[in-house]
N, C-alpha and C positions, 0 to 999 in steps of 0.2 A: 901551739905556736900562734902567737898572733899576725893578723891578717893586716895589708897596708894597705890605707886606704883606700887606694884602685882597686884591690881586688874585693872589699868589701862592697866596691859602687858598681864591680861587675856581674850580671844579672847569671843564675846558673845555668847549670845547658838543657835541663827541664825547660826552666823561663823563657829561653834563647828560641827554641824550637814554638812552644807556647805564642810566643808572639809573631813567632816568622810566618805562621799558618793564619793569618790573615785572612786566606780565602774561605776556609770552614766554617768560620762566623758569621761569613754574610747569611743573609734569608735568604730561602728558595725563591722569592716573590724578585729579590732585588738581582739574586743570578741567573734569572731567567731573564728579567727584563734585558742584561747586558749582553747576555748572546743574542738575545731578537735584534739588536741593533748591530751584529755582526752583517748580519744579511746576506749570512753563507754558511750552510746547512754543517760542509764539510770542516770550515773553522771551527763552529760550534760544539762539535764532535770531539775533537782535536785538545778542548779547552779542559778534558777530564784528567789530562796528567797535572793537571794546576792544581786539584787538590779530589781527595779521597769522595768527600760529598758531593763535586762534580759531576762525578761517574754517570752518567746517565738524563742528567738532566736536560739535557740537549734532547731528548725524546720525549719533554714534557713541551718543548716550544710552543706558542700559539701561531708562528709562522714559520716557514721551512721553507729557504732560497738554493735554488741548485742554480749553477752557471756553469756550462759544460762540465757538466758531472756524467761521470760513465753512469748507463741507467741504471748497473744490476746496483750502484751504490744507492742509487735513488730509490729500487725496490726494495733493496733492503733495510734503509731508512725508515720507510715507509711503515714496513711490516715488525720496526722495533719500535714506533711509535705509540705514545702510552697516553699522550695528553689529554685532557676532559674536550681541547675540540681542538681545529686545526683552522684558523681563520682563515689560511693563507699558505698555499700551495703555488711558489713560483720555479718556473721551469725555462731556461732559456738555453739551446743546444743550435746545433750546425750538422745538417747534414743527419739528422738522426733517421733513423730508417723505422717504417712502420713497426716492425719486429721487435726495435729496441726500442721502442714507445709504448709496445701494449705488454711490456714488462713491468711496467710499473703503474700504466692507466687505470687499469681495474681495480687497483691496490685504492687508489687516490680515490678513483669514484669511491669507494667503501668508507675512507678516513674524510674527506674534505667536507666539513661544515661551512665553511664563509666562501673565498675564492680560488679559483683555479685560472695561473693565467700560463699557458705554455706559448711561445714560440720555438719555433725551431727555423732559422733562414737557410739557405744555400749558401756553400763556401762559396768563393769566387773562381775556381777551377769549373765549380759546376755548370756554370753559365744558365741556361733557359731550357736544362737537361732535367726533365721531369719523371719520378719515377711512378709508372703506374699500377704500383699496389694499392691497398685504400687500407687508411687505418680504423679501425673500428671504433667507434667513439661507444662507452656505452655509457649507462642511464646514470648520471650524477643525482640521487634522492634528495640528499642533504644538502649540495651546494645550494649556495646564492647567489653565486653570481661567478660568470665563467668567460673567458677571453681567450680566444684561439686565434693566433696568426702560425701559418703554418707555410705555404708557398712549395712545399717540396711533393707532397705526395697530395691523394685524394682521402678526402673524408666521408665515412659512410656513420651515417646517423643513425643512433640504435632504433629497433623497430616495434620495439616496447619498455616499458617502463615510463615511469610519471616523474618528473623534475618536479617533486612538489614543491620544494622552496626557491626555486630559482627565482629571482626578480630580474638581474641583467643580463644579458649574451650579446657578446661581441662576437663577431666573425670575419677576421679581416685575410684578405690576400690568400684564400683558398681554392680549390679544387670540390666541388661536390660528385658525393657517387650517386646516380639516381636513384629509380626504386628501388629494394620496397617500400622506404619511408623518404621520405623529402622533408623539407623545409620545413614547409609551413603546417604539416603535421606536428612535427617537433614542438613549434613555439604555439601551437592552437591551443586553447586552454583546456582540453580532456589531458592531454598530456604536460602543458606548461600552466597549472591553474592563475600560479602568482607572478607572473611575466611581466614587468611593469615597463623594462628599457630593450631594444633592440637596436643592435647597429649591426648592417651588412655591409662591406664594404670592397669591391675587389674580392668576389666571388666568382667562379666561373660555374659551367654546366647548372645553371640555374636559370632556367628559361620559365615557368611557369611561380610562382608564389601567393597562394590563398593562406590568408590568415583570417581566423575565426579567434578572438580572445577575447576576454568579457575584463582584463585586467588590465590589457595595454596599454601605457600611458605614452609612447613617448619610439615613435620610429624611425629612424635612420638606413636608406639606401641611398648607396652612392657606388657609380663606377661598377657597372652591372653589365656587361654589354654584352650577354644573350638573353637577357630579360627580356621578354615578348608579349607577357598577360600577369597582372597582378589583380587579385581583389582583399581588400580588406575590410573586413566588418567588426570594430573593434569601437564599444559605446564608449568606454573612458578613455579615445585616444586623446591626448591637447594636440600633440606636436606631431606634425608629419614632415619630412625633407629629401624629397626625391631629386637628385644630380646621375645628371648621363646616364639617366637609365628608360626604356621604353622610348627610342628614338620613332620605332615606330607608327607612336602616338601621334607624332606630327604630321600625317599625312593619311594614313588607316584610315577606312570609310567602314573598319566595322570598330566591334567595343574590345578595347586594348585593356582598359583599367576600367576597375571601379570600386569607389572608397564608400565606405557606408559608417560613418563616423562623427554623430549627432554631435556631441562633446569637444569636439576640431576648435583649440584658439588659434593655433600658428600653421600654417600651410606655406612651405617651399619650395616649390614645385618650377627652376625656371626654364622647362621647356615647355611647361603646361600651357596649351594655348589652341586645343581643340575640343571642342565639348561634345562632338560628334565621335570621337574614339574614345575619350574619357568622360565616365560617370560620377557626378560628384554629389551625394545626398544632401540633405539639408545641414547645414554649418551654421546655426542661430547665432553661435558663440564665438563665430573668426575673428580674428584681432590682430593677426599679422599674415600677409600675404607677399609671397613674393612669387611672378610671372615670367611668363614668356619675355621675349624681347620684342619691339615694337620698329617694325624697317619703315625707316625715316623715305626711304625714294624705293621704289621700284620700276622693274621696264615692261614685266610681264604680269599676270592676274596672278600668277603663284604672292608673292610679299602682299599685294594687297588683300587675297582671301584670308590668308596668315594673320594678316591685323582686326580685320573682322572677326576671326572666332577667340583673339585675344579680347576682344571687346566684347565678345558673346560671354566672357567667362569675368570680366570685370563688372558686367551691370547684374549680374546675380548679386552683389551686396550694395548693400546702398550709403554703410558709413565704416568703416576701419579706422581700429590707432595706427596701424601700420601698414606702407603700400614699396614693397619695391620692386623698378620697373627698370626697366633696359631699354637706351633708345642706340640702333644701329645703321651706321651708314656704309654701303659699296666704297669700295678705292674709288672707282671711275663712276658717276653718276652723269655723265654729262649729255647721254641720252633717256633720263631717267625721267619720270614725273614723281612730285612732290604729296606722299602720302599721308602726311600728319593733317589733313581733313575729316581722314574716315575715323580719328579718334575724336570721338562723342565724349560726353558726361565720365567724370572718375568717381570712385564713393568718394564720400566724406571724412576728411582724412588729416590724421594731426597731425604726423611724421611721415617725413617721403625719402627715401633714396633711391635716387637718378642713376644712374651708371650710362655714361654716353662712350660709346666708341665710335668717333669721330673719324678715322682715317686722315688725320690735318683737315678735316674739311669748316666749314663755318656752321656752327650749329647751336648759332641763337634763336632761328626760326622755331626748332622744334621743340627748345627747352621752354622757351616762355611760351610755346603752345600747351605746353602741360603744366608752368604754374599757373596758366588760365582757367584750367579744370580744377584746380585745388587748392584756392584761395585762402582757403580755411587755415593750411597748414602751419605749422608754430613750432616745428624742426625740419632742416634741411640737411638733407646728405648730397654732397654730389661728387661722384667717381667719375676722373675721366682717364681715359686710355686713347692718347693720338695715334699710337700705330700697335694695334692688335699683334698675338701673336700668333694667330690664325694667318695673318696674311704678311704669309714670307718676301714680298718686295718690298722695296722702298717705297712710301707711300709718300705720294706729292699732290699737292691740290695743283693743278693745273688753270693758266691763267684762263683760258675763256670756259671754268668749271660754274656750274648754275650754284654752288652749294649755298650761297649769299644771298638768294631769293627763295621766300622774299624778303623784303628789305623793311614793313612796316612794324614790324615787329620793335624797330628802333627810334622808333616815334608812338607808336600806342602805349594810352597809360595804363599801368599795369598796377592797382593797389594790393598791397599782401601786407594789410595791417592785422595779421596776428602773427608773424614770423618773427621769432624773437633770435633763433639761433641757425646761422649756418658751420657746416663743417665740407670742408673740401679737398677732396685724397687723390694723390697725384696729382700737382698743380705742377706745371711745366712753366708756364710765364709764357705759353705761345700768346699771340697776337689776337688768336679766336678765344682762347679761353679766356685773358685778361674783359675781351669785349663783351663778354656775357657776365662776369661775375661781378665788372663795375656798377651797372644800371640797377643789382641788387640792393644796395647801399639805398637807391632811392627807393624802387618798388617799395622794399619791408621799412615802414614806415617807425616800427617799435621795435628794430632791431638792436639786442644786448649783447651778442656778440656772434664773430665771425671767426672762426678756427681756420688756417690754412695749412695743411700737412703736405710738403713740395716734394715734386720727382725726386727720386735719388739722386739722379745723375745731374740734379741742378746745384753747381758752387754755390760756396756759400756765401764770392759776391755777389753773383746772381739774385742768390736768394734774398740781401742785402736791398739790391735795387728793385724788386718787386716789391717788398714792405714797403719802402718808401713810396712806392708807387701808390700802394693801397692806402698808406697814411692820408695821400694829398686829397684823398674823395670820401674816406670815411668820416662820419660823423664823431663829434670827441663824446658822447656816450656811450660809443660803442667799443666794447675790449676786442682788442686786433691781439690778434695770435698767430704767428708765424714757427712754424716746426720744421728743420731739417733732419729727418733719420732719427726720430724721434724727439729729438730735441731741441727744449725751447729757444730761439734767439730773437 
């Protein structure tokens, strides 16, 4: 019988099937790539009914994302995993209990070559309800790099083993179990040889940290607030950035800190501002420093000894590319004397950022007191904040307030012919700021431009009639840039 046309242009059910299997064809190289961008272990897994050659290839992945996955699914993942290495081990749960964590940690420590990044946060039932088991962390060999925020329970650090390849550790929003290994055992180089990054961050029970590395390049503490005694002696540090941590440092008349850190470019340090609790080694190679803050008025010897060993800790260099400095004023000054005298000589300095916290008061005296020390400079930052949020009242300059003295400040000439660029963050358009950032235009003689970034909460006629303002006194070489909320107008 012959066949009609149709049915000769219809393909057979061999053929039919032949082409429907589409996904059998693809390369292992190309079906692997397309579950990695699933970016869920449990999807990944799921994708084997798609086709015969599937089966299993989800356990060759180079990464593997759990998002509130029951753990035993994650230990058993784990332990059918086949891959030549595992880059990436992500874990993000709620509420997960040490128990159902060390079900599958050991497994991980065993498989993970690249990174391990687990959080686990508190539901919101839980509230500031802490449990105090401690989960056992133990010795990651093979990672390189590891990220723990955790917030629910306490973490005990194994008491041996060598993290030979580890280069990064983050440790954010934790609990530490004390001895018998601590911290700074852990990342010391007998046990972290290849340790290059270190971020601590919102740690608690961590009062003491000595780190010895021969590899560190690059450390981060912040928000530490049982930290009592730190020493580091770490030759390939660059970067160091201590925030709110070793409060105190500022007052202690014995040694709180000490950094032994030939190798030191960038130091942020801005509570640092005693050189008699804090030890700081030779720094040849500093390049970026950021300090204490510097109290514009005080009533009693406490602000002004404060200024003085902020200045004991500024004439240790004699030239930086980078200096940033904080100048602070009280709400009420009006029985206060005028401290920016006892600021002597600044290094030599190409870029400066200023950060003044003003309280509304007038605070041209202190600023051009400090570009009097650093003439040199050829970028300008300047941060201001009129009403701190340290200081919960309404802040008002008061009419018979001294903050406007003195007043020559607004007649002495002031050359700063190498300033080529300002930039200035939170610009409100008060009256005191306007008056300081005018007389700029003339000081910086080879100025090429002036960036203004304005308060949030300034309209955007507002912002309108300050441009104009700035138009009518800037010079027409110079590029005038006005930003609200990030954007140009």
């Amino acid at each position: 019988m012959e066949r009609s046309d149709d049915e000769a242009k219809r393909p057979k059910r061999a053929d039919v099937g032949a082409e429907a299997d589409h996904f059998s064809a693809l390369p292992d190289d190309l079906i692997i790539s397309i579950l990695v961008k699933l970016r869920d272990a449990a999807a990944a897994c799921k994708t084997s009914v798609l086709a015969r050659r599937w089966l299993g290839l989800w356990a060759q992945l180079p990464e593997l994302h759990f998002l509130h996955a029951d753990p035993d699914d994650i230990r058993d993942a784990l332990n059918a995993y086949r891959g030549p290495e595992l880059l990436l081990l992500s874990v993000v749960a709620e509420d997960a209990s040490p128990e159902s964590v060390s079900a599958w940690l050991p497994i991980a420590a065993r498989r993970v070559t690249g990174a391990l990044r687990f959080q686990n946060s508190p539901s919101p039932q839980r509230g500031d309800d802490y449990d105090d088991d401690d989960l056992a962390l133990p010795c990651f060999g093979t990672a390189v790099e590891i990220l723990l925020h955790l917030q629910v329970f306490r973490l005990a650090l194994p008491a041996n083993g060598v993290f030979a390849r580890l280069t990064k550790l983050y440790l954010f929003g934790l609990r530490l179990r004390g001895p018998p290994c601590g911290l700074g055992d852990a990342v010391s180089s007998p046990r972290s040889p290849c340790l290059k990054f270190l971020s601590v961050i919102e740690v608690w029970v961590l009062d003491v940290l000595t780190i010895h590395s021969e590899s560190l390049e690059y450390l981060l503490l912040e928000e530490l607030p049982e930290l009592q005694h730190l020493v580091v002696k770490a030759p390939a540090l660059r970067e160091l950035a201590v925030h709110n941590c070793l409060d105190n440092a500022l007052t202690s008349t014995e040694l709180v800190a000490g950094i032994s850190a030939p190798g030191l470019e960038s130091l942020m340090w801005p509570n640092l501002c005693n050189p008699g609790s804090v030890q700081l080694g030779a720094m040849p190679h500093l390049r970026e420093l950021a300090i204490a803050s510097f109290q514009v008025y005080g009533q009693d010897n406490t602000p002004a000894m404060m200024n003085r060993r902020l200045m004991a800790v500024l004439r240790r260099f004699q030239s930086l590319e980078s200096l940033t400095l904080s100048l602070t004023y009280p709400p009420d000054i009006r029985t206060y004397r005028f401290l920016m005298g006892e600021m002597g000589s600044l290094p030599d300095i190409t870029f400066l950022a200023l950060h003044v916290t003003s309280c509304q008061h007038s605070f041209g005296a202190s600023l051009s007191h400090v570009l009097r020390m650093c003439t040199s400079i050829r970028v300008l930052h300047l941060y201001f904040d009129a009403k701190p949020e340290w200081h919960k009242e309404e802040t008002v300059c008061l009419s018979d307030c001294i903050c406007d003295e003195p007043q020559k400040w607004k007649t002495e000439e002031l050359v700063l012919d190498g300033l080529e660029e300002v930039e200035i963050f939170d610009f409100g358009g008060t009256e005191h700021e306007v008056a300081v950032v005018k007389p700029l235009f003339c000081w910086a003689t080879v100025l090429k431009r002036m960036k203004v970034n304005l308060l949030y909460s300034v309209t955007e006629s507002r912002g309108g009639e300050l441009r104009n303002l700035f138009l009518s006194f800037c010079r027409p070489e110079i590029l005038l840039e006005f930003r609200r909320r990030g954007r140009l107008f």
